[in-house]
Structure formats: structure tokens, C-alpha cells
C-alpha positions in Angstrom: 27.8 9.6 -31.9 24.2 8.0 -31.7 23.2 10.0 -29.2 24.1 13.1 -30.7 22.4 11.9 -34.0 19.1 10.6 -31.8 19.1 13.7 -29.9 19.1 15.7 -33.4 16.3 13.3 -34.7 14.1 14.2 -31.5 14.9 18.0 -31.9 13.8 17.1 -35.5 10.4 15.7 -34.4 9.3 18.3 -32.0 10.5 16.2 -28.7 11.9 17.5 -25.9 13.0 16.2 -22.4 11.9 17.5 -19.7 14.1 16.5 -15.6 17.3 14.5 -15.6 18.2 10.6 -15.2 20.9 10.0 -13.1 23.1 8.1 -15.3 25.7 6.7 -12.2 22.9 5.3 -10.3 20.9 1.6 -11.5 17.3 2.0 -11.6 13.9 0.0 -12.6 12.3 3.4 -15.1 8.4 2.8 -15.7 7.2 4.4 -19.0 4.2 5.4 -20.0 1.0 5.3 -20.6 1.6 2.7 -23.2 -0.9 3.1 -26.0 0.4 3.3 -29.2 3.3 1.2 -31.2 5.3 4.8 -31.4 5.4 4.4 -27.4 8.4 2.2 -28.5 9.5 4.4 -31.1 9.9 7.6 -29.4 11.5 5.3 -26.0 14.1 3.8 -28.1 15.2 7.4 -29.9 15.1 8.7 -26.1 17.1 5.7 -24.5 19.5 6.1 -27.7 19.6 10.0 -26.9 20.2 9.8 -23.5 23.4 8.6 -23.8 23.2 5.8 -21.7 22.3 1.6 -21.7 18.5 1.5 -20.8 17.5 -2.4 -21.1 13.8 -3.4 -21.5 11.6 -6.6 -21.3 9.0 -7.4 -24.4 6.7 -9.6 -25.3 8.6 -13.2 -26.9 6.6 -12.6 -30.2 9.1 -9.3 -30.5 12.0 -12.2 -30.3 11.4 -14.4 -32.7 12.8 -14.0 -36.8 13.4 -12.4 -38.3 13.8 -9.0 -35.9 14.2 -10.9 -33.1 18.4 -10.4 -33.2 17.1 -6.5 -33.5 15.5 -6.3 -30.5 18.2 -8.4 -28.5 20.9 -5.8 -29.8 19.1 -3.2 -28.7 19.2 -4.6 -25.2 15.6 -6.3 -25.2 15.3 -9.4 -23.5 11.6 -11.7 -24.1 9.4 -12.7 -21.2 6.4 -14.8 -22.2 3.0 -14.2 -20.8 1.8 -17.0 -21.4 4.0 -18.7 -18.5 4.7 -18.4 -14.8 8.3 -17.3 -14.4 10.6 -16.1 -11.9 10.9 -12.9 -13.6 11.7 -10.8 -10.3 14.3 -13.0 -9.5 15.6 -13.0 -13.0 15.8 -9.2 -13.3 17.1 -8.8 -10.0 20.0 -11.0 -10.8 20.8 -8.8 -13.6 21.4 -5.6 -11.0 23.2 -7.7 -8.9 25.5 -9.0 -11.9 25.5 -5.2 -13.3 26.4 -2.2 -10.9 24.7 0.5 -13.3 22.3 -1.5 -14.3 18.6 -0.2 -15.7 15.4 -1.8 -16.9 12.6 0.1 -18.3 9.2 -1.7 -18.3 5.7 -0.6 -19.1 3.5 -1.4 -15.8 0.3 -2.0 -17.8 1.9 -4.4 -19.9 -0.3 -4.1 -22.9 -1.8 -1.2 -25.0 -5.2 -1.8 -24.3 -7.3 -0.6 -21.9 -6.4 -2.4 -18.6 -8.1 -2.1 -15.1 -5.2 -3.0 -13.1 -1.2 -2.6 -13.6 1.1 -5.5 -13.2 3.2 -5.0 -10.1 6.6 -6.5 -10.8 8.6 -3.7 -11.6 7.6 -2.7 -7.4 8.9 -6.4 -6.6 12.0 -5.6 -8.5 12.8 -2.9 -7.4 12.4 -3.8 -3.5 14.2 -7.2 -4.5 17.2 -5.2 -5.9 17.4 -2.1 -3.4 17.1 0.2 -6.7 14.8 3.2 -7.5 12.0 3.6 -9.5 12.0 6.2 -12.3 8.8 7.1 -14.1 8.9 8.5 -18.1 6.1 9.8 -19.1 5.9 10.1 -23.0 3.6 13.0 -23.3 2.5 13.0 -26.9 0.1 16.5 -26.5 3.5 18.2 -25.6 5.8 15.8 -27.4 8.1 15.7 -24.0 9.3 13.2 -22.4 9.7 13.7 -19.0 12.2 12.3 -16.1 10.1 12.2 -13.1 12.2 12.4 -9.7 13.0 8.6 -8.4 11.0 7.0 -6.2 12.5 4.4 -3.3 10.1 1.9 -2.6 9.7 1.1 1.1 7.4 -1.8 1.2 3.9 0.0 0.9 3.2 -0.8 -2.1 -0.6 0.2 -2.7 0.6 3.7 -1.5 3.2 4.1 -3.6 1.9 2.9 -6.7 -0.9 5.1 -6.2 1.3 8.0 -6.3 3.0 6.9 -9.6 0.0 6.3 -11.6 -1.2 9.9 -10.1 2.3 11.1 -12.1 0.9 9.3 -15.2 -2.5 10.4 -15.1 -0.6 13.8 -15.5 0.8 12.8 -19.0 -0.8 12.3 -22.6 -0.6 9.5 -24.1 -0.7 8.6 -27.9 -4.3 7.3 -27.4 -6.1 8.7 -24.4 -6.0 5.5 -21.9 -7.6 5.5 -18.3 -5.3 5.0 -15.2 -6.9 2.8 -12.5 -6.5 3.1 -9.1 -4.0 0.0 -7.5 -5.6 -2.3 -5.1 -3.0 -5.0 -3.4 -4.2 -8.5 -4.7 -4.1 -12.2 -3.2 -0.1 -13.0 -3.5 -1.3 -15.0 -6.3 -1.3 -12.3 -8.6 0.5 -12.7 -11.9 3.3 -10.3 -12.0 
């Protein structure tokens, strides 16, 4: 019933989908660009219309009272930034503990401008054996569209590359500049 009422709201509000997400398989799905609050907004109408249980990782702030039981519910789970944690191994324990598991993430992390994405959605993915699905939220055609998946096979400057090329593609809320990926010391925050 809540996707039939989400997928109304979206037909409501101009929004469209545009390709197909395998509901059977588990998969890490990127969105964005991220620019704009709505980004969440529109993603959380879309999961809800889908049909199927999309979780997502958020800033702690999101967590705490008194929406933080909101956000749980609707199957967010709080990483703080401010700390070094074993988030890839975290996540990847989730697919391993949940066949059809999926996690959408936003690989810039923040809203603002940003000259480099974070690469731990790659490092999950490889560490779980699961795709990568980009969503672009393209606000100029309100569409949000299911890119084919994506296996990663270990070249990981390559292949980020081509996914930011996918996003360059898509509108955002606010226009927002998609740099090019450069592998980093192993030191790198993910």
C-alpha cells in the first residue's frame, strides 16, 4: 500500500523513473549529486515507491532526538565523521547477515562542493561481492534514473571515473561540480 501511495505522490510531483532495479539481487546503489536537503526527500518517496527495503547510512546528528527513532525506522543507520570506523567491515556484515540486502550512500558525503568523493561504497562493494547501482536524481527532468549495475573488479580509479561520468550526466538540485577520482595513500578516510 505505501508504495502505491508514494508512487501516486511522485506521479503527483512531476517525478518519473527512468531503468529498473533488480529487486532479487543485493546491491551498494550510489545517489546523486547530493546538493540539496530534497535529495533525501525525493530518495525516500522513491525507495518507499519502489517497493522494496533500500537501507542508507547518515550523518549521527540525523540520530539523535527527537527524529532519531524516524530515521532508524526508515532503515537509517548513523556513522559519525568525526571518527575512524570499520565501516566497510560493518556494512559488509550486513550483506553477509542479509541475502537481499541494499545500501544506498551518497559518495560525496556532503552537500557542498567537494574535490574528491569518498571511496567506501567501492570497498564495500568489492568486500561484499555485490554491485554498484548509480541513481541519479535529476531535478531539470524530475527523473530519477536506475543506471545499469556496475561489478567492481578491483580498478578502482577506472571505474569510479566511469560512475561520476554517469553523474556528470544528471542535474542536480544545485548545480555541483564532479571531480575527477585519483587513488589516494591507503590512508584515506573512507
Amino acid at each position: 500500500m505505501l508504495s502505491s501511495i508514494c508512487s501516486g505522490l511522485l506521479r503527483l510531483i512531476g517525478w518519473k523513473f527512468e531503468g529498473q532495479l533488480d529487486k532479487t539481487q543485493p546491491c551498494v546503489m550510489i545517489v546523486g549529486p547530493h546538493t540539496s536537503n530534497w535529495d533525501f526527500v525525493i530518495g525516500i518517496i522513491a525507495r518507499s515507491a519502489l517497493g522494496t527495503n533500500i537501507h542508507f547510512l547518515g550523518k549521527h546528528q540525523l540520530f539523535i532526538a527527537p527524529w532519531g527513532w524516524l530515521f532508524r525506522a526508515m532503515g537509517g543507520s548513523p556513522v559519525d565523521r568525526r571518527k575512524h570506523n570499520n565501516l566497510v567491515d560493518g556494512a559488509a556484515q550486513l550483506f553477509e547477515q542479509h541475502p537481499n540486502y541494499k545500501l544506498a550512500l551518497a559518495p560525496e558525503g556532503t552537500r557542498s562542493p567537494v574535490t574528491r568523493w569518498k571511496s567506501g561504497f567501492y570497498h564495500i562493494a568489492m568486500k561484499s561481492n555485490v554491485d554498484i547501482v548509480p541513481v541519479g536524481l535529476d531535478f531539470g527532468r524530475k527523473t530519477i534514473v536506475l543506471s545499469p549495475p556496475m561489478t567492481p573488479t578491483g580498478d578502482i580509479e577506472v571505474e569510479i571515473n566511469q560512475l561520476m561520468d554517469f553523474f556528470r550526466s544528471i542535474k542536480g538540485y544545485r548545480t555541483k561540480n564532479i571531480p575527477v577520482y585519483k587513488v589516494q595513500p591507503s590512508n584515506e578516510r573512507l
